[in-house]
C-alpha positions in Angstrom: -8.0 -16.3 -5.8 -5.4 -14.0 -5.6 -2.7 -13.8 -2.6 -4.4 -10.5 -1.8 -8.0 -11.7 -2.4 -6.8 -14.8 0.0 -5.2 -12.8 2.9 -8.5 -10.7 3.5 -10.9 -13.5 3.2 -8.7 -15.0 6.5 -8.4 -11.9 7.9 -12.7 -11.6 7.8 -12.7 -15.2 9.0 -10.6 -14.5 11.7 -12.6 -11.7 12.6 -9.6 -9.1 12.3 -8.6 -5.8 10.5 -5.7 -5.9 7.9 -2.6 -3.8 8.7 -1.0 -2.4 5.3 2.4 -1.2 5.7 4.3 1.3 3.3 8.1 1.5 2.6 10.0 3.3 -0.1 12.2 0.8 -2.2 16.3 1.8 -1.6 15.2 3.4 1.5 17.3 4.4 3.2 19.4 2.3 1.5 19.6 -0.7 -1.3 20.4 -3.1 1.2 17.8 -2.4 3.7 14.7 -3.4 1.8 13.7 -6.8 1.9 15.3 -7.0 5.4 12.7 -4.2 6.0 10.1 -6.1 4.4 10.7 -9.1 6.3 10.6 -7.1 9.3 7.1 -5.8 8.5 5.7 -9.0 8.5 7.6 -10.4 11.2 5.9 -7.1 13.2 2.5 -8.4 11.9 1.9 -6.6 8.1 -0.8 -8.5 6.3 -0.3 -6.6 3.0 3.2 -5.0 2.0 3.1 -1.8 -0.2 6.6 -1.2 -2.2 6.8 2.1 -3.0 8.2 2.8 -6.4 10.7 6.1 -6.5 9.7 8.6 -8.7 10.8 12.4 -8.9 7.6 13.9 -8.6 5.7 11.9 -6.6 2.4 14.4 -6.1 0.3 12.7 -3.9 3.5 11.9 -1.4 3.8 14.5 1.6 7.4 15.6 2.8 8.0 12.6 4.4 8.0 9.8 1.7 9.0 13.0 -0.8 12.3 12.4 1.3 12.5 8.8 1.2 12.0 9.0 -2.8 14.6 11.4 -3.0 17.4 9.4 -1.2 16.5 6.2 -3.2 16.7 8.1 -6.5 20.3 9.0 -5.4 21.1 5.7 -4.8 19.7 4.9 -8.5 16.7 2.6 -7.7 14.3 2.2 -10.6 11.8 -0.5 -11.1 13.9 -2.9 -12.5 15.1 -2.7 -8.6 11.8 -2.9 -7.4 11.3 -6.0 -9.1 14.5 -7.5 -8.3 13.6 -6.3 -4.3 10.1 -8.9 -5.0 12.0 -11.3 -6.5 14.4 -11.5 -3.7 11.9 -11.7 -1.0 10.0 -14.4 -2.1 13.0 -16.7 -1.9 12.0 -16.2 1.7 7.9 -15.3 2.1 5.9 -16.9 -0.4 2.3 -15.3 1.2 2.6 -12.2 2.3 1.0 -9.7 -0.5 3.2 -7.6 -2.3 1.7 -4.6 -4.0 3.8 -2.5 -5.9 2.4 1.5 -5.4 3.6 4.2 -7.9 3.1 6.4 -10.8 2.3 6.0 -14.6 5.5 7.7 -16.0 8.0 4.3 -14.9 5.3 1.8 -16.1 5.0 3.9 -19.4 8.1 3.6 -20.3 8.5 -0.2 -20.1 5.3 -0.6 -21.9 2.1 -1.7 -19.2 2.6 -5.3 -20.9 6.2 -5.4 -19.8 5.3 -4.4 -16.2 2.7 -6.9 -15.6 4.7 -9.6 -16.9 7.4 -8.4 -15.0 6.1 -7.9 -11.9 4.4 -11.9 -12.0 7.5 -12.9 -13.0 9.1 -10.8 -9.5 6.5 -12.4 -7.2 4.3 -9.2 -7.1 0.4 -9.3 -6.5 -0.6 -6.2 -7.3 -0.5 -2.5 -7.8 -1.7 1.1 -7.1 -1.2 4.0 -9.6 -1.4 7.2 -8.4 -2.7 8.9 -11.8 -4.2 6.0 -13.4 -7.9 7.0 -13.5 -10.1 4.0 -13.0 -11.8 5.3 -16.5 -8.9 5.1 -18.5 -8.0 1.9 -17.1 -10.3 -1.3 -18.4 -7.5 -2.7 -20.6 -4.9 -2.2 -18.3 -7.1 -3.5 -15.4 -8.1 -6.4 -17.2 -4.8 -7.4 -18.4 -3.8 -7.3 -14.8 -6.7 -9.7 -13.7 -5.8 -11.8 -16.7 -2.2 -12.2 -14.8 -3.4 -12.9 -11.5 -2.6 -9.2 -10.4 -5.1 -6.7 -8.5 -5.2 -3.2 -9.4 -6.3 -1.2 -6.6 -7.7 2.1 -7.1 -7.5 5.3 -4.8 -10.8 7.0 -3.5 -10.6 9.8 -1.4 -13.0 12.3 0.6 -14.2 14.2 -2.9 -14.9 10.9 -4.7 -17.9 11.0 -6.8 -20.4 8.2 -6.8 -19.9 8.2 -10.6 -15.7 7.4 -9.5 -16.5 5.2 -7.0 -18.8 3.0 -9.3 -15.9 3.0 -11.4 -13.4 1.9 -8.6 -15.7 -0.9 -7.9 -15.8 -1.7 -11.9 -12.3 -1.9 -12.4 -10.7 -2.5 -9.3 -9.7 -6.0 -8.1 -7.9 -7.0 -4.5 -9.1 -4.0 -2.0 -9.8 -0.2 -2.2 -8.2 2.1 -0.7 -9.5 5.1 1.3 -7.6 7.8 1.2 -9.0 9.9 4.5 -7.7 13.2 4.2 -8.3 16.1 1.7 -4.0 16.4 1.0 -1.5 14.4 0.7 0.5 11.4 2.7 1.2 11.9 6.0 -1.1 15.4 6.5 -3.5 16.2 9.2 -5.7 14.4 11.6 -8.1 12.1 10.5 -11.6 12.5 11.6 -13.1 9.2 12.3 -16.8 9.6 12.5 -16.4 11.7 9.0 -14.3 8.4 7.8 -17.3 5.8 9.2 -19.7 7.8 6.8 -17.8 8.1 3.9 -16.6 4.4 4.1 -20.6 3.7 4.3 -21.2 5.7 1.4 -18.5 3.7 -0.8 -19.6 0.4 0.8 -23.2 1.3 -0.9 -21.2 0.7 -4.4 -17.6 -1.2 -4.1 -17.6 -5.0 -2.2 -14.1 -5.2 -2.2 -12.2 -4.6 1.2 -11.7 -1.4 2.0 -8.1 -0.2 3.5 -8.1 3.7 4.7 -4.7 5.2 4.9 -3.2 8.8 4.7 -2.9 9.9 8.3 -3.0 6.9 10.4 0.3 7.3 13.0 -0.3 5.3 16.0 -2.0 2.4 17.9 -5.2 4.8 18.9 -5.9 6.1 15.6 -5.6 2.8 13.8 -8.3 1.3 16.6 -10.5 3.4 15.6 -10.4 3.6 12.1 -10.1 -0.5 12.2 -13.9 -0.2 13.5 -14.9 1.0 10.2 -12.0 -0.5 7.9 -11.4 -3.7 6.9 -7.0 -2.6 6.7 -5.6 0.7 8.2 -2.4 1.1 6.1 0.7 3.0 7.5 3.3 4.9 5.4 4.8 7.7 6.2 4.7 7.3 10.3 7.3 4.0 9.3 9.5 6.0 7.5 9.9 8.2 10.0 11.0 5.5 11.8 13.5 4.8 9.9 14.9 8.5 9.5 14.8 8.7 13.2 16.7 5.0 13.3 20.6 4.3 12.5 20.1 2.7 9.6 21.5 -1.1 11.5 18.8 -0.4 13.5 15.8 0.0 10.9 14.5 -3.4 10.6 13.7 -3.7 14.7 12.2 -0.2 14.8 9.2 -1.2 12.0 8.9 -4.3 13.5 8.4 -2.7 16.8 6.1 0.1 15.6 4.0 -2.5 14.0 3.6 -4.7 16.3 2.2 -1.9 18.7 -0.5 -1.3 16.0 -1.2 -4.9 15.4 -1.3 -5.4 19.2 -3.9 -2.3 19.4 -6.4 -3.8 16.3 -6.1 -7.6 17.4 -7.4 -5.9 21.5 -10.2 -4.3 19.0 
């Protein structure tokens, strides 16, 4: 059983609904990340998502386009990212680490050299953007093979013919994403979330996070009725661009211990 697979089967014993949190790696600055990821935990994160920086990152809204941006100035590339896992686990040998990215830095290592890299970092998992769950079975299996989930986006215009696939291929959780756009966009509608969640449930047994919209203790109540793991992104790094940057690691642990305060009173 995988950390991942582990941490969700508690959290449905204990009767509760994950919290996923989002940072960018390097931001906003090299030395602030595994402090931050320590303090996301601390604040009550079940599951830590690493973003990976990338210059095009298409699914990103302006927010976490931002937060890429000023860690590519700094320089942070995977390698990074994997000394950032590394680093952490001296520390936090449970919490879930999922590594969330694109193809193009995982391509150029080779997808061999990234999974044994990232189990060599300490890293449970990963999400890439524009790895379609059909062109995936090798890479998906290889991942298994390691002891690594690979968790597949499904969104609003998800086929049943995709979501099938999703529930082939995927391993760990899947992940909602509720709005037609990108991160941090619009207002989610909940009742149109409980359907679609239904709808995926008919196909995919795996826990089911929805993200892409969630910014505060209300929202995340309500879609934690429907969701086994609300996951928060780009609301936490606007946190942090709002924060001195001594002040970072308090702020996310603050804001997340609101929202796990609000699901736990669910």
């Amino acid at each position: 059983m995988s950390r991942i697979e582990h941490t969700f089967a508690t959290l449905r014993e204990q009767n509760k609904t994950g919290l996923v949190t989002f940072i960018t790696a390097g931001d906003p600055g090299p030395e602030m990340t595994v402090p931050l990821m320590h303090a996301l935990v601390a604040g009550g994160a079940d599951v830590l998502e690493l973003g990976v920086p990338f210059s095009d990152p298409m699914a990103e809204g302006p927010v976490i386009q931002r937060a890429c941006e000023r860690a590519l100035k700094f320089g942070i590339g995977l390698s990074d990212v994997f000394d950032y896992v590394r680093e952490f686990r001296k520390a936090d040998g449970a919490t879930p680490v999922v590594l969330m990215g694109y193809a193009n830095p995982i391509e150029r290592i080779g997808p061999d050299n990234f999974i044994r890299l990232a189990k060599e970092a300490g890293a449970d998992g990963a999400i890439v953007v524009d790895y379609p769950p059909e062109e995936c079975e090798a890479f998906a299996d290889a991942m298994r093979a390691n002891g690594l989930d690979l968790i597949f986006l499904l969104a609003p215009t998800s086929t049943q013919e995709r979501i099938r696939q999703v529930a082939r291929y995927g391993s760990g959780f899947s992940y909602y994403v509720s709005l037609k756009g990108v991160t941090g966009a619009g207002t989610i509608d909940t009742e149109d979330v409980a359907r679609r969640v239904a709808a995926i449930r008919e196909h995919v047994s795996l826990p089911i996070g929805v993200g892409f919209g969630i910014r505060d203790a209300a929202t995340a109540k309500a879609v934690a009725s429907v969701a086994d793991a609300v996951v928060i992104g780009s609301r936490i790094i606007q946190e942090l661009e709002n924060t001195p940057r001594e002040g970072g690691p308090e702020a996310v642990r603050a804001f997340c211990a609101n929202i796990r305060a609000a699901l736990d009173a669910r």
